[in-house]
C-alpha positions as CSV (number, residue, x, y, z in Angstrom):
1,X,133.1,86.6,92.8
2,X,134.7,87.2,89.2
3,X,135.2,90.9,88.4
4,X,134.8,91.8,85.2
5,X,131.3,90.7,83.4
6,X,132.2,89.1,80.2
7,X,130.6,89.6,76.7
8,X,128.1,86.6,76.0
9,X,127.4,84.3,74.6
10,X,130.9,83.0,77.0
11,X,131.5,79.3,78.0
12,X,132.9,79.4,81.6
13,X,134.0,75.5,83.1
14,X,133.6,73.5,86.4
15,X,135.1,71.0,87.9
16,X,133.1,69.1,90.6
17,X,134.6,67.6,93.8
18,X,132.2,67.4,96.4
19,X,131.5,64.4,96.5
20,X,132.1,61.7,99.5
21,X,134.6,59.5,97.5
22,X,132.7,56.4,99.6
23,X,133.7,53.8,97.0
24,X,137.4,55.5,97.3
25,X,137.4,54.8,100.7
26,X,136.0,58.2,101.9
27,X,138.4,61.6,101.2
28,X,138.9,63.6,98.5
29,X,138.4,61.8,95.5
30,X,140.4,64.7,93.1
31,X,143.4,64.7,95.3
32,X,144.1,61.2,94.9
33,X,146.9,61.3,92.7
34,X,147.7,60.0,89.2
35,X,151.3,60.1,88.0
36,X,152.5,62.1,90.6
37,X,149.8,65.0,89.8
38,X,146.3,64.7,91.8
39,X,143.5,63.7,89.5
40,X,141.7,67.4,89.8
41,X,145.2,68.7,88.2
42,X,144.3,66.1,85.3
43,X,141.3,67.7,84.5
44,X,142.1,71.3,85.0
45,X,144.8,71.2,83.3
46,X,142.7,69.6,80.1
47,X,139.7,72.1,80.7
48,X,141.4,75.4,81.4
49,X,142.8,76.4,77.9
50,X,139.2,75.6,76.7
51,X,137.2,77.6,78.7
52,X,137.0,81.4,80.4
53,X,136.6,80.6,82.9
54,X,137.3,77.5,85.5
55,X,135.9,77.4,88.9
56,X,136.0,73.9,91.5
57,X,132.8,72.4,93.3
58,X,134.1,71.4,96.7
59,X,132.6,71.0,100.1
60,X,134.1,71.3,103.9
61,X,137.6,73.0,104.3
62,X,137.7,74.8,100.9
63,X,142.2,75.4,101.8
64,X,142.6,71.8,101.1
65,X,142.2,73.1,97.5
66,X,143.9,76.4,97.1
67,X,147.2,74.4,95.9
68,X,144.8,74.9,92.2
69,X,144.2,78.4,92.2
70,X,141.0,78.0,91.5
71,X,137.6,79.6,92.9
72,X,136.4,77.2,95.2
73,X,131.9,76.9,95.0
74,X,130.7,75.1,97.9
75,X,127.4,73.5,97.5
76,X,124.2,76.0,98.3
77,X,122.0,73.4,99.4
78,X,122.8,71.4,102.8
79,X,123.3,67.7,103.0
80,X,125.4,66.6,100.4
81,X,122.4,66.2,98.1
82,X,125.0,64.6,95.1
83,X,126.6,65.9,91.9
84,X,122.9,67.8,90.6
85,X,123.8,70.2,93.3
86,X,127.2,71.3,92.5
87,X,126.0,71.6,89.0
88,X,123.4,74.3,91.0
89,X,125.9,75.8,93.1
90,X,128.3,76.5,89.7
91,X,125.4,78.0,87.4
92,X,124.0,80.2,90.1
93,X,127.5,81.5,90.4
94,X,128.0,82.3,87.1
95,X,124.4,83.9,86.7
96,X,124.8,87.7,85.5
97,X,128.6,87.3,84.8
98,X,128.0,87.4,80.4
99,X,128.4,83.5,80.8
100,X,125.6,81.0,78.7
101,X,126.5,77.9,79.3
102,X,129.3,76.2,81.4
103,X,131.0,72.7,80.9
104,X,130.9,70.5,84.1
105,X,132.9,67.7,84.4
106,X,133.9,64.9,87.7
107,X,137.4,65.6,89.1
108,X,137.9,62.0,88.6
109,X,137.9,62.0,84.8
110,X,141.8,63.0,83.7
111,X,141.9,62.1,80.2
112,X,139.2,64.6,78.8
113,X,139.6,65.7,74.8
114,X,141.1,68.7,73.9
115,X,138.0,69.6,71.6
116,X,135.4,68.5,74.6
117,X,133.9,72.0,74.8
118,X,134.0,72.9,70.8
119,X,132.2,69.7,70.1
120,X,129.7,70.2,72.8
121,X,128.9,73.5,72.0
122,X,128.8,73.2,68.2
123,X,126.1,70.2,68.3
124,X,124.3,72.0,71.2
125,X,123.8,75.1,68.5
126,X,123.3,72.9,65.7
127,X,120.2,70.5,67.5
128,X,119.2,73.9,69.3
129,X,119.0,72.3,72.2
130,X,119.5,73.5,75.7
131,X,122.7,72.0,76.5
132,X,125.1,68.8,75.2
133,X,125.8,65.7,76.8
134,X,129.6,63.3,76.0
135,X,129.0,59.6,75.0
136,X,131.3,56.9,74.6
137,X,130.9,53.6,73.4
138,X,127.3,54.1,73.2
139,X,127.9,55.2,76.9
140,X,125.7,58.5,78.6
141,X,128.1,60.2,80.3
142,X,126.1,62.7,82.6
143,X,128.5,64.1,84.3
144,X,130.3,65.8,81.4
145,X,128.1,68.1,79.8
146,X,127.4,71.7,78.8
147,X,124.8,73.0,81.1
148,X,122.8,76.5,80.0
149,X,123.6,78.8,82.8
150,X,119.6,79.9,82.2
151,X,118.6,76.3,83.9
152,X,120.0,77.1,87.4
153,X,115.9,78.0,88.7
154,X,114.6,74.5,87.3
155,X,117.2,72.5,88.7
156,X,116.4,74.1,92.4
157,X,112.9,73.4,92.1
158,X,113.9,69.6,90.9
159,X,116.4,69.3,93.8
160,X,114.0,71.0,96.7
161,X,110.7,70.6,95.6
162,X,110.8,67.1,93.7
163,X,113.8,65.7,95.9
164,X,114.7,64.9,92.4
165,X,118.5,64.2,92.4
166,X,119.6,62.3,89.1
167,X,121.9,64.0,86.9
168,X,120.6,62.0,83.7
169,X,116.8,62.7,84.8
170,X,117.3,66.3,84.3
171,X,119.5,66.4,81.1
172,X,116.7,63.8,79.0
173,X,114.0,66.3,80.6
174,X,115.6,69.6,79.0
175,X,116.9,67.4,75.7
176,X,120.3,67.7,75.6
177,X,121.7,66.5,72.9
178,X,124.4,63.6,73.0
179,X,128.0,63.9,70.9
180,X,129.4,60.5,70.5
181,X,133.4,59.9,70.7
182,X,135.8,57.3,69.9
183,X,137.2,54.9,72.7
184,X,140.6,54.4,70.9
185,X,143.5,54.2,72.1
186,X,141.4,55.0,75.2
187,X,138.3,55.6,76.2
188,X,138.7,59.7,76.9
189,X,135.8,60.1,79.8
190,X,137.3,56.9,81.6
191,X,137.2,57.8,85.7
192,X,138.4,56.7,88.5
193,X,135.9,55.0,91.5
194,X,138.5,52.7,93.4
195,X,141.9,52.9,94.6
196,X,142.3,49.6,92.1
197,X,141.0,51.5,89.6
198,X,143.7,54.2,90.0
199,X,146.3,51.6,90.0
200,X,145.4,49.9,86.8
201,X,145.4,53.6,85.1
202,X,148.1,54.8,86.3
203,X,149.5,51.4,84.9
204,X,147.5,52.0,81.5
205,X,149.3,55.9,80.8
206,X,152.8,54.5,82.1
């Protein structure tokens, strides 16, 4: 667990990988690599200087990551129940450590803006709203978005008691508000779901 309690109102980050990477051909989506670097490297290394904090959603044999220095969450409800339950596993962790809100985003998303947490959190404040959702291209992007550490009891009664496990259902039923970005020269939340796809953006950044 961290040590020190921070002072809030603090933005920690989280990067979630515990996923089953099926369309990848099983494995571990994030250390597919990109460039040389595997795709979680991408996106820490475009997160970290923007957050407190930066912690990494995995499941099963938590070493295969330590290569990150990261804190490694595992999921805290059996099953692979899907990405609403990393989400849990990362606001329950930083319940009680001076954190309000932290920024989840896929391990499969490498090109994420340098102002992604700023212009989250500065909308979020500005709609009072509970948390901030990306958009591209007219484009909901639900798994980039500043989650309210305060909504970790709500999303355990949606996941256990309403079986309810979509990511978007949960962020239109707590309004979060949606900050728009430009696609050019790229598209910045563009992921990866297919070793082609990996290919042709590899190809893209070379």
């Amino acid at each position: 667990m961290p040590a020190t309690p921070l002072q809030p109102p603090a933005i920690a980050g989280a990067i979630l990988a515990g996923g089953q990477s099926r369309r990848m051909g099983g494995g571990d989506k994030g250390l597919a690599l990109l460039q040389g670097q595997p795709l979680i490297g991408h996106v820490a290394a475009a997160l970290r200087p923007q957050v407190v904090r930066l912690v990494l959603n995995a499941n099963g044999d938590l070493g295969r990551f330590e290569r990150f220095g990261l804190p490694v969450i595992a999921d805290s409800l059996p099953g692979f129940p899907g990405p609403l339950a990393g989400v849990l596993a990362v606001l329950d962790y930083f319940r009680g450590e001076g954190v309000s809100h932290v920024m989840v985003v896929p391990c499969d998303a490498p090109r994420l803006p340098a102002d992604l947490v700023a212009r989250l959190a500065a909308a979020r404040q500005a709609a009072g709203a509970a948390g901030a959702l990306a958009v591209s291209s007219g484009r909901r992007h639900p798994a980039v978005a500043l989650w309210p550490v305060a909504l970790a009891p709500a999303l355990r009664t949606a996941l256990v008691d309403e079986d309810q496990r979509r990511v978007d259902v949960l962020l239109t039923r707590h309004g979060f508000v949606e900050v728009e970005w430009p696609v050019e020269p790229f598209d910045p939340f563009v992921n990866v779901n297919t070793p082609e796809g990996l290919a042709a953006l590899g190809q893209m950044l070379g």
